[in-house]
C-alpha positions as MATLAB code, in Angstrom:
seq = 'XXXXXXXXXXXXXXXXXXXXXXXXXXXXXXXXXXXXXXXXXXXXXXXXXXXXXXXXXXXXXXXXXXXXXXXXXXXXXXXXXX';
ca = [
     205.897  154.482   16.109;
     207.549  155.516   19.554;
     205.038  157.910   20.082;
     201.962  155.577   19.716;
     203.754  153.255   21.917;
     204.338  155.516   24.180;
     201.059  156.795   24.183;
     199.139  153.248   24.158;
     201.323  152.283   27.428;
     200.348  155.455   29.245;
     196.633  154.554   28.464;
     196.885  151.182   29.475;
     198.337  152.657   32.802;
     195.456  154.828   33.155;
     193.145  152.233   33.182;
     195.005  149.797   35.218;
     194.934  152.397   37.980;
     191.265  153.333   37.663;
     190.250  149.595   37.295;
     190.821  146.351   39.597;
     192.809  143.584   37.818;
     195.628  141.053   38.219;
     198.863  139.964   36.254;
     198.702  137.150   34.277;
     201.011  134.881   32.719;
     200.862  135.073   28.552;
     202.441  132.534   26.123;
     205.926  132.957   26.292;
     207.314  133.658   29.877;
     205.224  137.242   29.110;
     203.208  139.429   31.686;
     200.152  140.751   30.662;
     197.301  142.595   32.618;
     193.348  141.112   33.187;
     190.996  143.552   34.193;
     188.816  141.440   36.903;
     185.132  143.195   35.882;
     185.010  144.124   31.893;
     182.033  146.523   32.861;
     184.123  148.445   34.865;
     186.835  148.993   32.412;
     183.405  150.226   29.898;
     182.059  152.559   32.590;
     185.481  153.966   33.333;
     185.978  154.391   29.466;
     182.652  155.930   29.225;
     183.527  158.881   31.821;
     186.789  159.501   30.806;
     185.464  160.144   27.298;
     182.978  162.551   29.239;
     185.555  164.302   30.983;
     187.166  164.437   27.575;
     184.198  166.251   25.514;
     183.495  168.460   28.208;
     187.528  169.266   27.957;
     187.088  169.861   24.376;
     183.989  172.598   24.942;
     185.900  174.601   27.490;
     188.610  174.770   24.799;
     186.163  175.902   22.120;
     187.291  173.034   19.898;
     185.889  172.459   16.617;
     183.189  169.138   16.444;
     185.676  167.851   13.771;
     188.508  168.304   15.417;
     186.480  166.810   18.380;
     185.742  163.981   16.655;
     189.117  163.491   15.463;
     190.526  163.329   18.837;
     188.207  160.900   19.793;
     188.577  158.674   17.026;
     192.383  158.667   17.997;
     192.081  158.028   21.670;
     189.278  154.860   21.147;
     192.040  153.735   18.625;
     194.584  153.528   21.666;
     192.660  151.963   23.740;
     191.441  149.606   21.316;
     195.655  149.039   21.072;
     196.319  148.736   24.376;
     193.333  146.206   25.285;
     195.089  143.568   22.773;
];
């Protein structure tokens, strides 16, 4: 479970970086992030996932492996965006 969080945060860094937002006040005294332009946040998605396949043909990757990889990151993102 470390790991995912781990791994969730540093994506939710990424994209905090590459993408203008603010901090916001949550429920609870808590911080959370909101990206100002949500089609932003899908374009910058969209070409780090293009970066990404092109990543996996250089390394001769298998298409399920691939796939699997994929599959994985969209599921952190999906984690971190909640």
């Amino acid at each position: 479970m470390t790991t995912f969080f781990h791994r969730s945060m540093i994506e939710t860094h990424v994209l905090r970086l590459l993408c203008r937002g603010h901090r916001e006040q949550v429920q609870g005294g808590m911080i959370g992030w909101q990206f100002d332009d949500p089609r932003d946040l899908l374009r910058q998605i969209d070409l780090l996932q293009g970066y990404m396949n092109g990543l996996y043909v250089q390394l001769e990757l298998s298409a399920a492996t691939g796939k699997r990889v994929s599959q994985e990151v969209t599921q952190l993102i999906k984690c971190s965006l909640q």
